[in-house]
C-alpha positions in Angstrom: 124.5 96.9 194.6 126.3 100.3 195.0 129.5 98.1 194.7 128.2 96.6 191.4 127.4 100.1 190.1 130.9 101.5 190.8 131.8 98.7 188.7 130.0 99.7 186.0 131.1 103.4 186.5 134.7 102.5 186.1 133.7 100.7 183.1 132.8 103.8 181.3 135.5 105.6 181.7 137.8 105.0 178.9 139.1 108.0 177.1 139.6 107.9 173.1 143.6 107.6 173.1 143.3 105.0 176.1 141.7 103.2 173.4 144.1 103.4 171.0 146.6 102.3 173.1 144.5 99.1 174.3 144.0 98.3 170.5 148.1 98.9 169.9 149.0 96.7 172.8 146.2 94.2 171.3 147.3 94.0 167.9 151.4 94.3 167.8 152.3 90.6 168.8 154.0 87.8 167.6 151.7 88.1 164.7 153.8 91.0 163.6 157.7 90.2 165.4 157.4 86.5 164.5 154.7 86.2 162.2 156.6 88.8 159.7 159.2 86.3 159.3 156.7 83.6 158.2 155.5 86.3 155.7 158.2 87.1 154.1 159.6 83.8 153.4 157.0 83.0 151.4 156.0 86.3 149.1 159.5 87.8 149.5 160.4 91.8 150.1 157.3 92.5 148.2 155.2 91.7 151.4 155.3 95.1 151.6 152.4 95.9 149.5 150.4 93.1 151.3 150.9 94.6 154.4 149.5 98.1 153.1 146.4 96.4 151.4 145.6 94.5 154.1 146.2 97.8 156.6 143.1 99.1 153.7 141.2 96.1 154.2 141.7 96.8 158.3 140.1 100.4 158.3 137.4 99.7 155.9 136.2 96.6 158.4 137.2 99.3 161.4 135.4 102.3 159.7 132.3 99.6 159.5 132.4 98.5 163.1 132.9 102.0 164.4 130.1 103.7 162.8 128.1 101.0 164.2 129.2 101.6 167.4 128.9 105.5 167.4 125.1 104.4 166.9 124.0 101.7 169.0 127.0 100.8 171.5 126.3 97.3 172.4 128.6 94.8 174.8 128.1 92.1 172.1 129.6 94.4 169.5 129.7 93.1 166.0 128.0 89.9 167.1 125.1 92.1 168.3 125.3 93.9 165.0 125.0 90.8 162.9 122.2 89.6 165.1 120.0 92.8 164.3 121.2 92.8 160.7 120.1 89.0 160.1 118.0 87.7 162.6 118.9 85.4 165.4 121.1 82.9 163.1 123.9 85.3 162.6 124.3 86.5 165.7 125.1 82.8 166.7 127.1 82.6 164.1 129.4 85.2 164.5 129.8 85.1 168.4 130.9 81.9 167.9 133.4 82.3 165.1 135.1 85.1 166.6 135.2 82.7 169.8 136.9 79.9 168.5 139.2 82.8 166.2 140.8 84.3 169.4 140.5 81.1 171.1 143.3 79.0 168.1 144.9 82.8 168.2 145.6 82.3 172.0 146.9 79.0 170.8 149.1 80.5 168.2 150.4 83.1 170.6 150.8 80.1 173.5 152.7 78.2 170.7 155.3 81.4 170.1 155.8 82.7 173.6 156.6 78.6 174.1 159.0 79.2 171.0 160.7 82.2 172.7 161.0 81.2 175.9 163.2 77.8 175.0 166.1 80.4 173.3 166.9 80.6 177.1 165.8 77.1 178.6 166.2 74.9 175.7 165.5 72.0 177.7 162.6 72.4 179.2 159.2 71.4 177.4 156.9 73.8 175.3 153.8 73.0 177.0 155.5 73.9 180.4 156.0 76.8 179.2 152.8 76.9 177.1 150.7 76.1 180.3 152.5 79.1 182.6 152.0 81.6 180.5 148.1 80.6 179.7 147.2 80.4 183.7 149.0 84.2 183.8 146.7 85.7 181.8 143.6 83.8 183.0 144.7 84.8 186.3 145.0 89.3 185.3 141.1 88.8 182.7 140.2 87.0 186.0 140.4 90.5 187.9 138.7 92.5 186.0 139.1 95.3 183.3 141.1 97.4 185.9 143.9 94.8 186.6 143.7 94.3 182.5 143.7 97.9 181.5 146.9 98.6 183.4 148.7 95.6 182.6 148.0 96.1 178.7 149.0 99.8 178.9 152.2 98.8 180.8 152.9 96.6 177.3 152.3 98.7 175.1 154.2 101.4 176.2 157.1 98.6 176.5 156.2 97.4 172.8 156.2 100.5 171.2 159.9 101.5 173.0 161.3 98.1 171.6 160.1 99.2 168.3 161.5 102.5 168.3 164.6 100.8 169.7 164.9 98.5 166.8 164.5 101.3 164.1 167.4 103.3 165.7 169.7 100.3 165.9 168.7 99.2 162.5 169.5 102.6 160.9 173.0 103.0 163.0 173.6 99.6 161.4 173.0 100.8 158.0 174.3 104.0 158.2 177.9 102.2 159.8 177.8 103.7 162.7 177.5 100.2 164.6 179.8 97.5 162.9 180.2 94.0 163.1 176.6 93.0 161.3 176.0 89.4 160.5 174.8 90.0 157.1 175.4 92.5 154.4 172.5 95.1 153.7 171.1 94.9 150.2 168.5 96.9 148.9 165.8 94.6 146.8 164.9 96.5 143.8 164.6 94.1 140.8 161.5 92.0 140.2 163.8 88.5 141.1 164.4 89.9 144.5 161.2 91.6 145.3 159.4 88.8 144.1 161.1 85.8 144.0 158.0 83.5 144.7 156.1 85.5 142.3 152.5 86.8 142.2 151.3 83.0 143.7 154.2 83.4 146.9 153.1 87.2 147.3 149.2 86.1 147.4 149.8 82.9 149.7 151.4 85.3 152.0 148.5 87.8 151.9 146.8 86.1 155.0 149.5 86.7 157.8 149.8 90.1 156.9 146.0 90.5 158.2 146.8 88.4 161.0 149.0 91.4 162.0 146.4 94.0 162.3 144.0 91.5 163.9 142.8 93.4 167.3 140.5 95.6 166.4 137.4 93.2 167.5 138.9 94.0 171.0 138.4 98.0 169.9 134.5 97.1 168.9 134.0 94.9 171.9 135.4 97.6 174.4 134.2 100.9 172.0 130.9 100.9 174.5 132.9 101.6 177.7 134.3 104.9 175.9 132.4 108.3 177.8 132.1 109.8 174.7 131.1 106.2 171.8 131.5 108.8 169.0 134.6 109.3 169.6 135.7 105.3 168.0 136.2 105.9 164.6 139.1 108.5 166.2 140.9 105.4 168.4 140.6 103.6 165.3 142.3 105.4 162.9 144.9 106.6 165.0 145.7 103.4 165.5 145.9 101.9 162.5 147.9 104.7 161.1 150.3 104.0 163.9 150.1 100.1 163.2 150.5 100.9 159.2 154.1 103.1 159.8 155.3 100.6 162.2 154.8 97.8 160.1 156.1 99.5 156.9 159.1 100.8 158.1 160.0 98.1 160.3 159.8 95.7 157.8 161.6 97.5 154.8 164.3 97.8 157.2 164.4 94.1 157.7 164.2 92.6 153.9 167.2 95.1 153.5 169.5 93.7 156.2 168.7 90.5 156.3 169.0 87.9 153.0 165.9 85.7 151.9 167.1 82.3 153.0 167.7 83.3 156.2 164.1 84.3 157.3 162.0 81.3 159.3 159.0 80.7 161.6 161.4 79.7 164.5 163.1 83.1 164.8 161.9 86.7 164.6 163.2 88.4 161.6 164.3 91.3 164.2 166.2 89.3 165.9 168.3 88.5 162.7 168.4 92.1 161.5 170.3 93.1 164.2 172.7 90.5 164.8 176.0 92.0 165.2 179.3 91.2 167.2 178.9 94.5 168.9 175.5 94.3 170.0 175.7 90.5 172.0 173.0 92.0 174.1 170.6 92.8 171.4 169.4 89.2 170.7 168.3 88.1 174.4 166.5 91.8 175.2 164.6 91.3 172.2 163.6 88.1 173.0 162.1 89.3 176.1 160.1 92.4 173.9 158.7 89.3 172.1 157.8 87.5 175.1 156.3 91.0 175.9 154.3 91.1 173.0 153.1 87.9 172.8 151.6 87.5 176.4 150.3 90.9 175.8 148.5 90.2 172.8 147.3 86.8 173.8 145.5 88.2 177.4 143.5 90.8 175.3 142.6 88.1 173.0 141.5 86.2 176.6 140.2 89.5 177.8 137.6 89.2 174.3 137.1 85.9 174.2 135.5 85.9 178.1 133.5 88.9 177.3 132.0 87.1 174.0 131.2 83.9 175.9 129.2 86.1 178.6 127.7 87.6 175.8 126.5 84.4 174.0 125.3 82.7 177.5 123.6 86.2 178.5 121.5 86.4 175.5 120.5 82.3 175.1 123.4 81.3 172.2 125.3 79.3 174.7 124.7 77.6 178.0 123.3 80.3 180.5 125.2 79.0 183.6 128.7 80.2 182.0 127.1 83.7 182.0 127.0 83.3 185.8 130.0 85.1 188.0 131.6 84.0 191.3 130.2 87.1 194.1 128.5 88.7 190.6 132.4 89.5 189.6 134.3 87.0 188.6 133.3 85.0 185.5 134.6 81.6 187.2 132.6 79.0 184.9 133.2 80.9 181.3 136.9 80.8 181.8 137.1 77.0 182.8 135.8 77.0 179.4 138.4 78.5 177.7 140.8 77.0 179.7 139.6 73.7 178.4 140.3 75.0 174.4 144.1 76.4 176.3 144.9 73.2 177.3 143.6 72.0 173.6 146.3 74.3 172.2 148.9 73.0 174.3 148.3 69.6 173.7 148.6 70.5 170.2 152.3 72.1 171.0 153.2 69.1 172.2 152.0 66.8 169.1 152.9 68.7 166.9 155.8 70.6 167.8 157.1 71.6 164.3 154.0 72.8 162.4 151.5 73.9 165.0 152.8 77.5 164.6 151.7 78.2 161.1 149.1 75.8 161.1 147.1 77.4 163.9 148.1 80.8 163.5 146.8 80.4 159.3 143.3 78.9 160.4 143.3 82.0 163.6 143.5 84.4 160.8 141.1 82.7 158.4 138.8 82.1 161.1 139.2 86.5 161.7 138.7 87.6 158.5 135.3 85.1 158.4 134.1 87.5 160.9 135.4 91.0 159.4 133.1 89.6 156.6 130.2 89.5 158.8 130.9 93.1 159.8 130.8 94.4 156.4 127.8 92.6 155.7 126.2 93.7 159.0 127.0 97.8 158.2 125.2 97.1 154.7 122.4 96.1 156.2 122.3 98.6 159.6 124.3 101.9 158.2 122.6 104.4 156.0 124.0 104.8 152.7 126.5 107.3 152.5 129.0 108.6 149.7 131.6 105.5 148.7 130.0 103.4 151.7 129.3 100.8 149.2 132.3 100.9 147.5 134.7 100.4 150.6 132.5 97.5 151.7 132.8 95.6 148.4 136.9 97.0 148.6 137.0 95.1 151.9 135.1 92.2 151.0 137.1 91.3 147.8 140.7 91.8 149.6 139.5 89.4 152.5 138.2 87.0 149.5 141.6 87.6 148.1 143.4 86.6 151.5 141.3 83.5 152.0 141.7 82.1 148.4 145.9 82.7 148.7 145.7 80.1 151.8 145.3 77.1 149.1 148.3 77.7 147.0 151.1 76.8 149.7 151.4 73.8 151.8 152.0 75.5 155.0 148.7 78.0 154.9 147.2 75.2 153.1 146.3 72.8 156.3 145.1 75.9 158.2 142.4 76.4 155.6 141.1 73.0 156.0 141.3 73.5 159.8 139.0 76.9 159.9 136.6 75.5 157.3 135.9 72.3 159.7 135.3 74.8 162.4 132.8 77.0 160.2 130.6 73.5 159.6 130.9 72.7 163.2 129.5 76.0 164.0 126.8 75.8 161.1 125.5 72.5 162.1 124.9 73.5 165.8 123.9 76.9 165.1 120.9 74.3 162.8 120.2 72.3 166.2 120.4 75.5 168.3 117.5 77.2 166.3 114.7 74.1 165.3 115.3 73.6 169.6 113.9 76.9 170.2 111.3 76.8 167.6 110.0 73.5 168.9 109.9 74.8 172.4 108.2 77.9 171.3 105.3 75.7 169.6 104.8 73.2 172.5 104.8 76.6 174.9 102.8 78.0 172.9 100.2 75.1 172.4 100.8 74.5 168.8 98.0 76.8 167.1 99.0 79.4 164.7 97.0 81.8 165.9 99.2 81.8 168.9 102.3 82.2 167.1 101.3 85.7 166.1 102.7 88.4 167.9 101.2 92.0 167.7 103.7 95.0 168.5 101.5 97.9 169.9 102.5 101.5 171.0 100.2 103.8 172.9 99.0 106.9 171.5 100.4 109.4 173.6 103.8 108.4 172.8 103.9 106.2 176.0 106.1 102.5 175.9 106.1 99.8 173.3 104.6 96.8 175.2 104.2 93.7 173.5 101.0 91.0 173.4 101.4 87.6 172.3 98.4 85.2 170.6 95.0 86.1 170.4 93.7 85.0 173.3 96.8 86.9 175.5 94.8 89.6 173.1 91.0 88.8 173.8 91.8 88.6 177.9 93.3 92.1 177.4 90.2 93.9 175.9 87.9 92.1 178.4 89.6 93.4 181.4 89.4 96.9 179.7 85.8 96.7 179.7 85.1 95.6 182.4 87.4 98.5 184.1 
């Protein structure tokens, strides 16, 4: 017990900026160094402006979740949320689409650090490399938050240095001060070369410049172990105005140095900004950031994906024994679980070895902004109205809409949409059988009357607990005892 409770202690005792660094190291991965790449080939230099609407889109979901959390800090988070805003349904519903969402974005980020790892061991098999990395990180979640906390602070610290890195190389190359580039800086500034898919190509890319800021679930699901909960919307907002810059910057630098044709999903469009004959180096030390960023990305999405499923089995919307924990510490059972959609992932790496990036990574990000849709809808129903509350809900709603729709007009977010929409109809349907279960087990416990489905919440008139008394006879055995007391 007192072992447990020290536990719980340490639990709490996250400050606001610790915070913000957990959700940096969460969100900058290979969603952002390799992902980036993906997006620009597809809506061009202009991605720019995607990557700022969707950073508007990020802190009107954030600003949702946060407020929520400043009230009612739950474990369950958003799921909890949506549970208490609709009714038992949409709790299911969202627990589980934010499970299998970091579950195909551990696969996308499996599927990369697989990508990155064969620039120096060519040879050797992704899913080797796929199925290494995956029982790392199962292995640090599998310690608990203090071997995770450390570890992700470590990498972001590390990820944030490689960034600053890059924007000082970058600019030494631009300015001249570093010759020997592989490719001659131009600046884009007619509407050919800032849009040279057009409105369609910018739209279609929409969807992986979300995927970038995705990581701020992790924020919601870990806001309750801040001391002070109000102090969320702060992490929040620091970070994603950190996040925003970053991107920004970062990626204006790289449509400048580097030409259209040569961006692709194999390579990071870093890496080909700052190839130069005088800095050999540069290529293999990034590829090790990347490596970096990936894994560290990829164990906070483990870190939030084995919280959820403890969640989900604590409160009855999955199987109760994966809620159970080897020595009450180790959640043994829940991660065989996810190690069983891992190895899904890997298996996928090794069909399909030339798609399976931007296939899973498109339905990860669909699957995401599914849920950011829940949280708007849950604030509506759980925040009181407030000045422009209404307005930045519907703001956030439509640009997610807008990210969504763009999937179907290119043929490699295309597949991904089919992929997340099978998911969200494998989810309805058992979230269907889920429900008439209980109700049918709820009428044969309770004997099948009517009477005895009613249930009477009563509060005692000196301001003592609510207590709760179910059916009328529960009601009439009650008020006999009284009297005869």
């Amino acid at each position: 017990m007192d072992k447990a409770s020290g536990d719980a202690k340490d639990d709490k005792k996250l400050k606001w900026w610790q915070l913000s660094l957990l959700g940096v190291a969460g969100t900058i991965g290979t969603g952002y160094f390799l992902g980036s790449g993906l997006a620009i080939s597809i809506g061009g230099p202009a991605v720019l402006l995607a990557y700022l609407l969707a950073a508007a889109g990020t802190y009107v979901v954030f600003d949702a979740l946060s407020r929520m959390t400043a009230d009612h800090p739950e474990q369950g988070s958003f799921r909890s949320y949506a549970k208490k805003a609709f009714g038992g349904w949409a709790g299911f519903a969202s627990g589980w689409v934010y499970w299998f969402s970091e579950l195909l974005i551990m696969g996308s980020q499996l599927t990369a650090l697989s990508i990155f790892a064969r620039f120096w061991f060519p040879d050797v098999p992704m899913w080797i490399f796929a199925a290494g990395f995956g029982l790392t990180g199962l292995l640090i979640v599998f310690f608990g938050n203090k071997g995770f906390d450390r570890v992700e602070n470590v990498l972001a610290v590390i990820k944030v240095a490689a960034i600053l890195m890059f924007m000082v190389l970058a600019a030494a190359l631009l300015a001249g001060w570093i010759g020997g580039g592989k490719y001659t800086p131009k600046l884009p500034l007619t509407y050919a070369a800032l849009f040279p898919a057009g409105g369609i190509g910018l739209w279609s890319a929409f969807i992986f410049a979300f995927y970038a800021y995705g990581g701020i679930e992790v924020l919601g699901i870990m806001s309750y172990r801040l001391n002070k909960p109000e102090e969320a919307p702060k992490a929040g907002k620091v970070m994603l105005l950190l996040l925003t810059a970053v991107y920004v910057v970062s990626i204006g630098l790289v449509v400048t140095m580097v030409p259209l044709n040569a961006f692709n999903p194999k390579e990071s469009p870093f890496v080909l900004a700052l190839a130069s004959d005088h800095l050999a180096f540069v290529p293999h030390l990034f590829n090790g950031v990347l490596i970096i960023a990936g894994f560290s990305t990829m164990t906070a999405s483990l870190y939030a994906v084995t919280s959820m499923m403890l969640t989900l089995a604590q409160e009855g919307d999955a199987p109760q024994l994966f809620s159970r924990k080897l020595k009450g510490k180790y959640p043994l059972l829940a991660m065989c679980l996810i190690s069983v959609g891992l190895i899904a992932a890997i298996v996928m790496s090794l069909l399909l070895p030339g798609k399976v990036y931007e296939y899973i990574t498109t339905a990860a990000g669909l699957m995401l902004l599914y849920n950011w849709a829940f949280i708007l809808l849950s604030s509506g129903k759980l925040l009181r109205a407030a000045k422009l509350s209404g307005f930045k809900r519907w703001t956030g709603l439509v640009l997610i809409g807008a990210a969504v729709a763009g999937t179907l007009f290119h043929e490699i977010s295309r597949p991904g949409f089919y992929i997340s929409l099978l998911l969200v109809a494998l989810i309805a349907a058992s979230d269907l059988i889920v429900h008439k279960v209980r109700k049918k087990r709820e009428a044969s416990s309770s004997g099948h009357r009517p009477a005895e489905k009613l249930e009477e919440e009563f509060q005692r008139q000196d301001g003592g607990p609510q207590f709760k008394i179910k059916g009328i006879r529960m009601r009439m055995r009650k008020s006999k005892l009284l009297m005869k007391k």
